[in-house]
C-alpha positions as a Markdown table, in Angstrom:
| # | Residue | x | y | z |
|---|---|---|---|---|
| 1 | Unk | -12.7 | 2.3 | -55.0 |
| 2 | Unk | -9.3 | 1.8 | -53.6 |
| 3 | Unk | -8.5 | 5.5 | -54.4 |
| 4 | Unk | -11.5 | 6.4 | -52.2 |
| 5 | Unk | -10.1 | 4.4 | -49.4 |
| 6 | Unk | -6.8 | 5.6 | -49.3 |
| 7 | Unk | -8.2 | 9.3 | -49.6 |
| 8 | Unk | -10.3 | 8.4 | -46.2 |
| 9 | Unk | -7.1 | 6.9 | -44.7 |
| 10 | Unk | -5.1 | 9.5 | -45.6 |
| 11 | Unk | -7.4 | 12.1 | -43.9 |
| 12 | Unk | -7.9 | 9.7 | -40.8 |
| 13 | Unk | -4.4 | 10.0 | -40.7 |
| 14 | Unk | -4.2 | 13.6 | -40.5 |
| 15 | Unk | -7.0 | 14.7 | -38.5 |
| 16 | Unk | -5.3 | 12.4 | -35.9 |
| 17 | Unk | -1.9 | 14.6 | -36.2 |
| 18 | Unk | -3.9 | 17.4 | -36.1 |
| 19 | Unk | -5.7 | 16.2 | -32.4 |
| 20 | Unk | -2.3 | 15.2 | -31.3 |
| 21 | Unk | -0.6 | 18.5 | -32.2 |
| 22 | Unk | -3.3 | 20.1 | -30.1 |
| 23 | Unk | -2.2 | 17.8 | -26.9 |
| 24 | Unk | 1.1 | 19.7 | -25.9 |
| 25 | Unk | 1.6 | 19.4 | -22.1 |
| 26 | Unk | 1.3 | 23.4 | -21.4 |
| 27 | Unk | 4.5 | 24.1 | -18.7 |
| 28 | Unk | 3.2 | 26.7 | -16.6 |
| 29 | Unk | -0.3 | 24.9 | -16.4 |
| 30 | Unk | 1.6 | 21.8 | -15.3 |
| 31 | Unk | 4.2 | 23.9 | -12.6 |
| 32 | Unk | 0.3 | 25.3 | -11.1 |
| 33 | Unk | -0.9 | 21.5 | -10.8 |
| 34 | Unk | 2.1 | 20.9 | -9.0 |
| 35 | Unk | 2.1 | 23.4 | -6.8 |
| 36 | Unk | -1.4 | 22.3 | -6.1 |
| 37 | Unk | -0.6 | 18.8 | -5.5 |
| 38 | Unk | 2.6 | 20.2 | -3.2 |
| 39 | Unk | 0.0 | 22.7 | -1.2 |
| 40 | Unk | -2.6 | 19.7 | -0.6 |
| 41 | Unk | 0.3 | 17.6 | 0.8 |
| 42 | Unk | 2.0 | 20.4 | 2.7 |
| 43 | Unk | -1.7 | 20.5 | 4.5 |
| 44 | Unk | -1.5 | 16.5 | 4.9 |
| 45 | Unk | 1.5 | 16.7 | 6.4 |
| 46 | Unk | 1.8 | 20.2 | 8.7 |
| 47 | Unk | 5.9 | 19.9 | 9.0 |
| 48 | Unk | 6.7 | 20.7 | 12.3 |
| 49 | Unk | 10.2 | 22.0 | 11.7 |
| 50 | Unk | 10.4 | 25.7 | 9.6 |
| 51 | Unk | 11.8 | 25.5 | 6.4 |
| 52 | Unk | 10.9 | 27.6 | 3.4 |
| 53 | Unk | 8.5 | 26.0 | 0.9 |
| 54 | Unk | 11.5 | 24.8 | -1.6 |
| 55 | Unk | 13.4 | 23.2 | 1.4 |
| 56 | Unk | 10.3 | 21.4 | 2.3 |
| 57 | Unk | 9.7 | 20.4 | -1.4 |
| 58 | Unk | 13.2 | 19.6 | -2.1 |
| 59 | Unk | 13.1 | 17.5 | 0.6 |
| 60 | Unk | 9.6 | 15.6 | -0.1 |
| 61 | Unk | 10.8 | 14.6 | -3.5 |
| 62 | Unk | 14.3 | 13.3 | -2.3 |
| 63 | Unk | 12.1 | 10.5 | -1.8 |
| 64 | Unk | 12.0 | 8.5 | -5.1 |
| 65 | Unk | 8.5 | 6.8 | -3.3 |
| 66 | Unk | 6.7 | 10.2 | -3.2 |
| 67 | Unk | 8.3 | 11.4 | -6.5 |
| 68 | Unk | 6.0 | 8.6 | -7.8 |
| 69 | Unk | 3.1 | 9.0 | -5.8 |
| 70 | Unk | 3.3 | 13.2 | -6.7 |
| 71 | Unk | 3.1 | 12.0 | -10.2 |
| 72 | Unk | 0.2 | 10.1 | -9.9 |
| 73 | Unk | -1.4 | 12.8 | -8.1 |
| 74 | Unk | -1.0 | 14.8 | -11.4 |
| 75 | Unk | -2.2 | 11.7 | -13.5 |
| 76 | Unk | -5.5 | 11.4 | -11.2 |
| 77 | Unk | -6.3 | 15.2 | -11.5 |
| 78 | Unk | -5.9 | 15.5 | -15.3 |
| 79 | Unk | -8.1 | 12.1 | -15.3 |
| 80 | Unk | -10.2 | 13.9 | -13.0 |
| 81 | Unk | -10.2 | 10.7 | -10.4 |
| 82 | Unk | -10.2 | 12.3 | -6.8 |
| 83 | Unk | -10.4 | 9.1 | -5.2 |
| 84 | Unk | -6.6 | 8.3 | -6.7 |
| 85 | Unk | -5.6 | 11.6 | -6.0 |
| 86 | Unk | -6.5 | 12.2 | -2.0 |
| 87 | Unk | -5.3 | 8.5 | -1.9 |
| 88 | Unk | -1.6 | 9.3 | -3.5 |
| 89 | Unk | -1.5 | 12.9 | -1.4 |
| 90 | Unk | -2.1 | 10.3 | 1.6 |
| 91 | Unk | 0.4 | 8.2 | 0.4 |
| 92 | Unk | 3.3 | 10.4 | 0.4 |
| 93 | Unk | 6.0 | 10.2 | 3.4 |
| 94 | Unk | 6.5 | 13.5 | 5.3 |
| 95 | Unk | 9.8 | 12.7 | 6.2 |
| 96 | Unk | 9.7 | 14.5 | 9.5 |
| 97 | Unk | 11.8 | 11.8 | 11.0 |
| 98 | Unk | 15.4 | 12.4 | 9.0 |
């Protein structure tokens, strides 16, 4: 009996290293959800002054506030929450006034 138990523990134990394995953050699909989230805020916040895109991006996420709200905006659309995501893309501080 105890053999049988440890046999099922022993595959529980792998088949959950196995679904882990499978959950590796994918970089390029994770740079394309940002640059989402950047284009939806970019729309929120119609900058006034020209800059180039990474200017304007280098210059939202100086911000320590909106890095955080940026990265709940990528929490909420992998969670598939659009409330918590138009809420953080409101959230964020254009920074038109420095």
């Amino acid at each position: 009996m105890k053999v049988a138990h440890l046999f099922c523990l022993i595959l529980c134990l792998f088949f959950a290293v196995f679904v882990h394995a499978q959950e590796q953050p994918d970089p390029a699909k994770e740079a394309k959800l940002r640059q989402a989230v950047m284009k939806d805020i970019k729309k929120v916040c119609a900058p006034q002054r020209r800059q180039t895109d990474k200017e304007w991006q280098a210059m939202i996420m100086s911000s320590e506030v909106n890095r955080i709200l940026v990265k709940n905006a990528l929490l909420a659309v992998e969670r598939d929450n659009l409330d918590n995501y138009w809420e953080a893309v409101s959230k964020v501080d254009c920074m038109e006034d420095y």
